[in-house]
N, C-alpha and C positions, 0 to 999 in steps of 0.2 A: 299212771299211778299217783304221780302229784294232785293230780287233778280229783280225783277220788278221795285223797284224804285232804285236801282241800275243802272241798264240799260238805265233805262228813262233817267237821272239824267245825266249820261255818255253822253248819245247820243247827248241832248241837249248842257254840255260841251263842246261838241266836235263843234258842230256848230258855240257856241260863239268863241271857239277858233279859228277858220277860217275866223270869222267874222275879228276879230282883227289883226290875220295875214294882214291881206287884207288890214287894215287901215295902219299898218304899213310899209307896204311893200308901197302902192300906194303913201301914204301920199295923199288923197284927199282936195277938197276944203270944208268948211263948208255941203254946200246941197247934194255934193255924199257923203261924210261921214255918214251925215244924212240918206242917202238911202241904205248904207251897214249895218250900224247899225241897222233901220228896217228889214232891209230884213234876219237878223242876229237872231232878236229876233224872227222875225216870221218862220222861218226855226228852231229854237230851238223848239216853240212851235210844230210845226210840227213833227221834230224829235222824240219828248216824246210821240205824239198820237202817231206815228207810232209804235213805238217799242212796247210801253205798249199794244197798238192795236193786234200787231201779237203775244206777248210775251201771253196774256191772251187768244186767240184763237187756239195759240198753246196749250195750258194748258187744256183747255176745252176739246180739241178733243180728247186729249190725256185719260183726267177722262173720257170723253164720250165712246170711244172703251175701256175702263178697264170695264165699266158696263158692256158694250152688250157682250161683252165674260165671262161676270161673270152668266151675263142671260143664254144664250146659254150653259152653263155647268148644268144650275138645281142650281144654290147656288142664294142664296140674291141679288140684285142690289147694295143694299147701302153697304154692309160689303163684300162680295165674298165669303161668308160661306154656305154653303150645309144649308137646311132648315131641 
């Protein structure tokens, strides 16, 4: 679970910092400032679905093939112990 919001958390970081790069470097006017900044936040937002998105699909599939081969041996699903 660390690791998940880790990542998100990152990810997003990583956008605002680009965001700000970009104000820095262009030095814009009020209203494109304004439109980097949004596009800044909502690309952060973005960023956290994604990551946590693929990070938690990854994770699933991952317990999902540990069952079915726990199945296909004759043991438990939930534990991988012989019945």
């Amino acid at each position: 679970m660390g690791r998940l919001a880790l990542f998100s958390l990152g990810s997003a970081a990583a956008v605002l910092a680009l965001a700000t790069v970009l104000l820095a470097v262009l030095k814009p006017g009020p209203v494109v400032g304004l439109v980097i900044v949004l596009a800044g936040v909502a690309g952060a937002i973005a960023a956290m679905g994604l990551v946590s998105t693929r990070m938690t699909r990854r994770a699933l599939d991952d317990s999902a093939d540990d069952e079915q081969s726990a199945g296909e041996q004759g043991g438990d699903p939930g534990t991988g112990s012989p019945r």
